[in-house]
C-alpha positions in Angstrom: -2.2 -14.8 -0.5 -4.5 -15.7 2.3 -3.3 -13.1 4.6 -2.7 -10.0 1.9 -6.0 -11.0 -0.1 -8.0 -13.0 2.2 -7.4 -11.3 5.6 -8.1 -8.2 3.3 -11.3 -9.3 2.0 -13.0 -10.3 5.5 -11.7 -7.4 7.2 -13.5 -5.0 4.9 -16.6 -7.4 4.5 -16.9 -6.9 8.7 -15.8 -2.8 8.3 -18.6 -2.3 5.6 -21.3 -4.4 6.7 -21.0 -1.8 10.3 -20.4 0.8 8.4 -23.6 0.5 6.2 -25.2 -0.5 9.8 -24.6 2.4 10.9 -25.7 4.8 8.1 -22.7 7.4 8.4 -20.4 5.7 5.6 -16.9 6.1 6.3 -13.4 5.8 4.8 -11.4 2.2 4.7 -7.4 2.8 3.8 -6.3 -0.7 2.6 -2.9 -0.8 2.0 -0.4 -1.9 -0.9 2.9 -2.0 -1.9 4.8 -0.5 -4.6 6.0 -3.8 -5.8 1.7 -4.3 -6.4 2.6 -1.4 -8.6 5.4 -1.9 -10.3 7.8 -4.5 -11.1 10.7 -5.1 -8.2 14.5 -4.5 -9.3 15.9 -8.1 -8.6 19.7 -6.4 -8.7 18.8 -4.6 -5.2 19.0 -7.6 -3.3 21.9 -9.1 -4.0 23.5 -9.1 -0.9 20.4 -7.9 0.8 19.8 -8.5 4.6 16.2 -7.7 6.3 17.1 -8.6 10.5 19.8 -10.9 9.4 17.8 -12.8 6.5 18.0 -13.1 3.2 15.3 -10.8 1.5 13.6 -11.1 -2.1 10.7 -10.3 -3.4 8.2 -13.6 -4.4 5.9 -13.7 -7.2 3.0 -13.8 -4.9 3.8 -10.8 -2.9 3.7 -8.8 -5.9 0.9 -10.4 -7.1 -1.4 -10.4 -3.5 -0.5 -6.8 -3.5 -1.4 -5.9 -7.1 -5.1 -7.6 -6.2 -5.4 -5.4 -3.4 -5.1 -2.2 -6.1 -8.3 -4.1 -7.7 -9.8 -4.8 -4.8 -10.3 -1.5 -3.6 -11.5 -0.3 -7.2 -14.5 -2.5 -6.9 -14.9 -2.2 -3.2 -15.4 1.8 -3.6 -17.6 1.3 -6.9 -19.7 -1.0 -4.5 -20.4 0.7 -1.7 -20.0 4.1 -2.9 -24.1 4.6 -2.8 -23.5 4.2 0.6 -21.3 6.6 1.4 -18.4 4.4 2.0 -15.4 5.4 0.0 -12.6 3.2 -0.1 -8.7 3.8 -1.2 -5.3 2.1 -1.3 -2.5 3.5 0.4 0.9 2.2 -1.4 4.1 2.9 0.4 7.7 2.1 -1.6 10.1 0.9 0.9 10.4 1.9 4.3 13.4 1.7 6.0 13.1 -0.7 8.8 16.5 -2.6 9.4 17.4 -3.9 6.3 21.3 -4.1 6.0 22.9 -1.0 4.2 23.8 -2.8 1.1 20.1 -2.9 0.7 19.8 0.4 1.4 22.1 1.9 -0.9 20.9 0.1 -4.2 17.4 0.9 -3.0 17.6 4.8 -2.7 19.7 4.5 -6.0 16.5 3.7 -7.2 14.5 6.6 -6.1 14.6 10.0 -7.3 14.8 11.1 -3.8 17.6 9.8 -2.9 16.6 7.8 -0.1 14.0 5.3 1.0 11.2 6.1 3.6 10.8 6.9 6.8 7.6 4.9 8.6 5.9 8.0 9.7 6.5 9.8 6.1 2.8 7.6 5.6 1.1 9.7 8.3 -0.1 12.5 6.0 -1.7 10.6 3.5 -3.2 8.2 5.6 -4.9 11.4 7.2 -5.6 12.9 4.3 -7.2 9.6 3.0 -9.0 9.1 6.7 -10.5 12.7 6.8 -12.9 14.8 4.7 -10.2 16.1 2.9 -10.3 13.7 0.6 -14.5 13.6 0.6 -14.2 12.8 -3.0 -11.7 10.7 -3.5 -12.7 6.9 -3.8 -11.2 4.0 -5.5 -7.8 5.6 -5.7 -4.2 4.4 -4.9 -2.1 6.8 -3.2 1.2 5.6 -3.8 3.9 7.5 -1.4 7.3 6.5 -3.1 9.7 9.3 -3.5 9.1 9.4 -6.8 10.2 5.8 -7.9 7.2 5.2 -9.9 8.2 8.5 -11.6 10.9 6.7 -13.7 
């Protein structure tokens, strides 16, 4: 909790404060998960290896991530008058050398197929970033291959 809610809060309580400094608002991209989202499947790790450890998924990781959702709801209400807006980006899993047994339940998961690639985040965290998204504020992009479609 005190790095996914607390390391959170201050590092947006140092980013706005500049930003309403400054005068020029801005865009913060705070980040998620899909488990903040959604529930995890505990059958996909059964047998599940991340670097040669034993992975889960913990009540608190869920529920640090599922504040973070909140968070950034009542951090773009906030400073939104100041031209601040503020998002959530919420990848599903990345594939970043978890064993294949992990894998392969996972992508049975996702419509897709598959889980994703690291820079499959780029274009929404661009979008999100640039005045493309002008408008957008308080919002959680989630970028999941359609998992939260089912």
């Amino acid at each position: 909790m005190s790095v996914n809610i607390d390391g959170m809060f201050l590092v947006a309580q140092a980013v706005g404060a500049q930003m309403i400094a400054q005068g020029s608002g801005g865009s913060i991209i705070q980040t998620s998960s899909i488990y903040g989202v959604l529930a995890s499947d505990k059958r996909i790790y059964e047998g599940s290896f991340y670097m040669g450890r034993q992975i889960n998924n913990p009540a608190v990781y869920s529920t640090s991530k599922a504040a973070v959702c909140g968070f950034t709801r009542w951090l773009a209400a906030y400073w939104a008058d100041h031209g601040i807006r503020v998002n959530t980006l919420t990848p599903a899993g990345v594939e970043s050398g978890q064993n294949e047994e992990f894998i392969r339940r996972y992508s049975a998961r996702v419509p897709m197929g598959r889980m994703a690639r690291a820079d499959e985040m780029v274009g929404a965290l661009i979008f999100l970033a640039s005045d493309a998204s002008s408008y957008v504020t308080g919002q959680n992009i989630i970028v999941d291959g359609g998992l939260s479609a089912w």
